[in-house]
Structure formats: structure tokens, C-alpha cells
N, C-alpha and C positions, 0 to 999 in steps of 0.2 A: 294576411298574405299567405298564398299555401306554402306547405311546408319543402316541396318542391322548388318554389322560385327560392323561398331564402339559400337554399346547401346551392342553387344554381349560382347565386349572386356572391355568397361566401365565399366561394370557391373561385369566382371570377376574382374577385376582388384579390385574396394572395395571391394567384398566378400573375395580376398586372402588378403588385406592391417587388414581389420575386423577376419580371421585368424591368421596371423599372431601375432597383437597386442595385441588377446584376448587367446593366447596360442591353440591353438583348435588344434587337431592330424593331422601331416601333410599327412596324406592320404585321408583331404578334398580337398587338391591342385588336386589331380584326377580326384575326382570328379566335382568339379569347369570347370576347363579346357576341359575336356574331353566332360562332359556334357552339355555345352554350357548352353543355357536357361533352361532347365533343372535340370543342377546343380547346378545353380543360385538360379532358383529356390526354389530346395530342401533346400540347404542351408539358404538363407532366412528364411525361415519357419520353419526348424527345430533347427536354430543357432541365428538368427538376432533378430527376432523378440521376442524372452523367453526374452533375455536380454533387450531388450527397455521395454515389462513390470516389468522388476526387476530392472532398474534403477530410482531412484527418480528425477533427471532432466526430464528423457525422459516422465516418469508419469508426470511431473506436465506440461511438453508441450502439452501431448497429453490432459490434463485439462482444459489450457491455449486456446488450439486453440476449446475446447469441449463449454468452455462459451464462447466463439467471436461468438460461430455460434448460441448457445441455452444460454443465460444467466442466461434464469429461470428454467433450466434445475433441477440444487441442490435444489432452492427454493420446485420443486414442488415434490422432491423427501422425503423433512424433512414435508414437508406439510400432505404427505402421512402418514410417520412414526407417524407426531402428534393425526392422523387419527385414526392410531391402537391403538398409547400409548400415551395419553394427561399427560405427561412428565413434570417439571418443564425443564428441561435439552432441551425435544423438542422443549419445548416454545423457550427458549431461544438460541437454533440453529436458529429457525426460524426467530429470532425477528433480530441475527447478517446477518442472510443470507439478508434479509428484509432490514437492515440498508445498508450494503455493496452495493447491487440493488437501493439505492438513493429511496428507499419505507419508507420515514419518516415517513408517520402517520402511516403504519402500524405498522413498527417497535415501537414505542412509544403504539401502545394500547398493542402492545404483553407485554412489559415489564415492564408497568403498570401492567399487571394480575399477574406477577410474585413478584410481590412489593409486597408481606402479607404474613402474620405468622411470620416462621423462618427468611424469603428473605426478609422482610421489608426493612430491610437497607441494604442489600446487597454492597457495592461496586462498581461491575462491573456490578448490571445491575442496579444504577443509573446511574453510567454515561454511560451506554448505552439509559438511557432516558434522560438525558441529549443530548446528541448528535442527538435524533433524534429530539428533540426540539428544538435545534440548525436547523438542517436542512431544518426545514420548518419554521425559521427564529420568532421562539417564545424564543429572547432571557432570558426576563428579566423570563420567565420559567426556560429556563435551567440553569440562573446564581442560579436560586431559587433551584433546584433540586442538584447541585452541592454545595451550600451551608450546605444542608441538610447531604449529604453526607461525607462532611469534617467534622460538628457536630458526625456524629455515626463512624465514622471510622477517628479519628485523625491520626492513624498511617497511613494511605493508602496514597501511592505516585502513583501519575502516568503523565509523561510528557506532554499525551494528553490533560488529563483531565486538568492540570493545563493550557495547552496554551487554553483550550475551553474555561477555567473560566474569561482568559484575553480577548478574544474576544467578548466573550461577555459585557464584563465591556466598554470594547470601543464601541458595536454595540448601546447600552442603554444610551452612553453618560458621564459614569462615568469616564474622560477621566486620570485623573490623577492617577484615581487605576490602569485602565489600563496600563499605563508605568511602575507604580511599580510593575507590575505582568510582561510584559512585558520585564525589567530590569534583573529581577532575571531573567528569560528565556533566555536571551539574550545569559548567559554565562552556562545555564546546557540543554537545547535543544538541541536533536542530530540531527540537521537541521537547514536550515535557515529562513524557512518561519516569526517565531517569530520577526526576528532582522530585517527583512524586515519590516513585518508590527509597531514595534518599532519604526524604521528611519521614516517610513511614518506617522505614528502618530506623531511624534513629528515637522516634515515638516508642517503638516497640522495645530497645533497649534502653529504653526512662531517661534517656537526653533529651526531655520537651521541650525547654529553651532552643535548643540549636535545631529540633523541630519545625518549631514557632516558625524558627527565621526562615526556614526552607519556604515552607507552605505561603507564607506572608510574601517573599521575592518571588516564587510564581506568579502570584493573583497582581504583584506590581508588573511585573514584564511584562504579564495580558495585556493589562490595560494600556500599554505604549506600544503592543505589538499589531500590525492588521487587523482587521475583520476576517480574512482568510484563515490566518493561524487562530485566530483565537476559537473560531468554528471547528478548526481541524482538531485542536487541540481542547474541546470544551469537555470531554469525560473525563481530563487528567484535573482540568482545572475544576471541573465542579469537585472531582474528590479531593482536592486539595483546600476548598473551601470549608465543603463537609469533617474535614479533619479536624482544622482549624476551631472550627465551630465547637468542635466536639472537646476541644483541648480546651478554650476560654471558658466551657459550661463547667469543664471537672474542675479546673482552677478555683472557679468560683462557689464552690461547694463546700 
């Protein structure tokens, strides 16, 4: 068969499977058929493609594969908007766009400018200075900036912020705050990164035992949790294995 009829017939064929599924009048079968590349065509353009821009997956793939290729693509579009409108709002698009792009210092001087008056103590954008000060490895900053911000806003939760406050308590040395922030995490973290780095802090100050247990209650939660989580979360859990592993070989020694 040439290689021409087949891509004719392929192509026919999803445009009537994409008819049929999406209810469309069957006197596009006509034109499909009939019209070979043409009706393919037509169809496409006047059927296929409305609906990939109105669907929310297809929009965020076509997002998805828009930053792979341009990443600073949004940055330099809020950049813009901060250009016409010097915003508290564009500040701070910019400062998350900035933080997300792994741009720590920027990120941190944007959210610095937005830290006065009303915003002083804003919440979300301490710990968005937090976090960038975290990221270009100015811990004993961010544990300071997060502290600040549990004084002015007692009521504020947020999972991140509490696993950044434990990281950082471990990165400074304060080891034993660390696990008691780490502890609580252990069991309200919707992930497992925490309970990794828990088992491993604890390995590392020659508490194996209560290691053991960490690394051992992860690999059980796995296996009673999704297929979804356990994919999202399979780097924390394979190192949690490999620790593991690594702990029962020196035992055994």
C-alpha cells in the first residue's frame, strides 16, 4: 500500500474516532472520507484544534512543552507588565516566576521591595524570602526570616514552609530541633521527602534503630499508598530503600 494512502487513511481514521467521541454531525463522515487531505484538513482546523485551545490539559501541554523550549519566556512577559505597572501584585508574579527559574537572588531582592507598609509581614512573601534564601544556601537567614514570620502571623500553616524551617535547623547544625520538626513532619507531610531526610538524620547521628523504623514506615506507606504517589514519590523511596539496604549490610558485618 503507498505510503501516501496509509497517512491518508490514518489521518482519516482519528478525525472520524475524534467525531464520533466528541458528538460532531455525522455529515462530517463525508467530508472526511470524501475529501481525503482536504477534509482532514478542513476538519482539523475548523474542529480539532478550537477544542485543544478550550481544553485545560491540552492548554497546559501546550505551556508545558512552551517553557522546555523558552523558559524565560512568562519571566520576561511579567517583566514587561512590571514595566507599564510597578504593581505590588507584579512584583511579586515576578519574584515567584524568578524563584521557580532557580533566580534566588533575584527572587529575594524582589520580595525584599515588597516587605513594607501594609506587606511588612505578609506571610507568603516571607516565606517566599525565605525560600530564596534557602536557595542560594543563606540558611541561618531563612530560619531568621521564618521565625519572623511565625511571630506576626501565629495562625499561618503551611507544609512548606514548616519542612524549609526543619531544613534549615539541620543545615545550621541545630540537630536535635531538626528531628523534632522533622517528627511532627513525618506524620502530616503530603510526601516523603521529610521522612527521608528524618531516617537520614537520624542515621547520621548513630540512632540506627530509630533510623531503621523511619526508612522501614516509608517503604510500608508505599505500598498501601496509589500508584500515582508512589511514582511521584519513587526517588525519596528508592533512597529510603538503598539506606536501608545499606544499614542491614553494616549490621551484618
Amino acid at each position: 500500500m503507498p505510503i501516501l494512502l496509509i497517512v491518508s487513511v490514518s489521518l482519516q481514521f482519528f478525525c472520524l474516532v475524534h467525531m464520533v467521541r466528541t458528538g460532531r454531525p455525522h455529515w462530517w463522515l463525508w467530508v472526511i472520507v470524501i475529501g481525503s487531505y482536504l477534509g482532514v484538513a478542513v476538519y482539523v482546523f475548523t474542529q480539532v484544534l478550537p477544542d485543544l485551545r478550550n481544553d485545560p490539559a491540552s492548554r497546559r501541554l501546550v505551556r508545558n512543552v512552551r517553557d522546555r523550549i523558552d523558559p524565560e519566556r512568562q519571566r520576561r512577559h511579567i517583566a514587561q507588565q512590571l514595566d507599564v505597572a510597578d504593581t505590588v501584585d507584579n512584583r511579586r508574579r515576578l519574584a515567584e516566576e524568578s524563584l521557580r527559574l532557580g533566580d534566588y537572588a533575584s527572587a529575594a531582592e524582589l520580595f525584599q521591595s515588597v516587605l513594607k507598609g501594609i506587606y511588612a509581614t505578609d506571610p507568603a512573601f516571607l516565606l517566599g524570602l525565605a525560600q530564596s534564601q534557602a536557595g542560594q544556601q543563606q540558611y541561618a537567614a531563612a530560619r531568621d526570616t521564618l521565625d519572623a514570620l511565625i511571630k506576626a502571623n501565629p495562625d499561618f500553616r503551611s507544609d512548606d514552609g514548616h519542612f524549609l524551617y526543619a531544613r534549615c535547623l539541620e543545615e545550621i547544625g541545630e540537630h536535635q530541633r531538626a528531628l523534632e520538626e522533622y517528627e511532627v513532619l513525618a506524620s502530616s507531610y503530603p510526601g516523603e521527602e521529610p521522612r527521608l531526610r528524618y531516617g537520614l538524620l537520624l542515621k547520621r547521628l548513630q540512632r540506627t534503630g530509630e533510623a531503621q523504623r523511619v526508612f522501614e514506615d516509608m517503604l510500608k506507606r508505599a505500598r498501601a499508598a496509589p500508584k500515582y504517589y508512589r511514582r511521584k514519590e519513587q526517588a525519596f523511596l528508592d533512597a529510603a530503600q538503598k539506606a536501608l539496604q545499606a544499614q542491614e549490610s553494616s549490621g551484618k558485618e
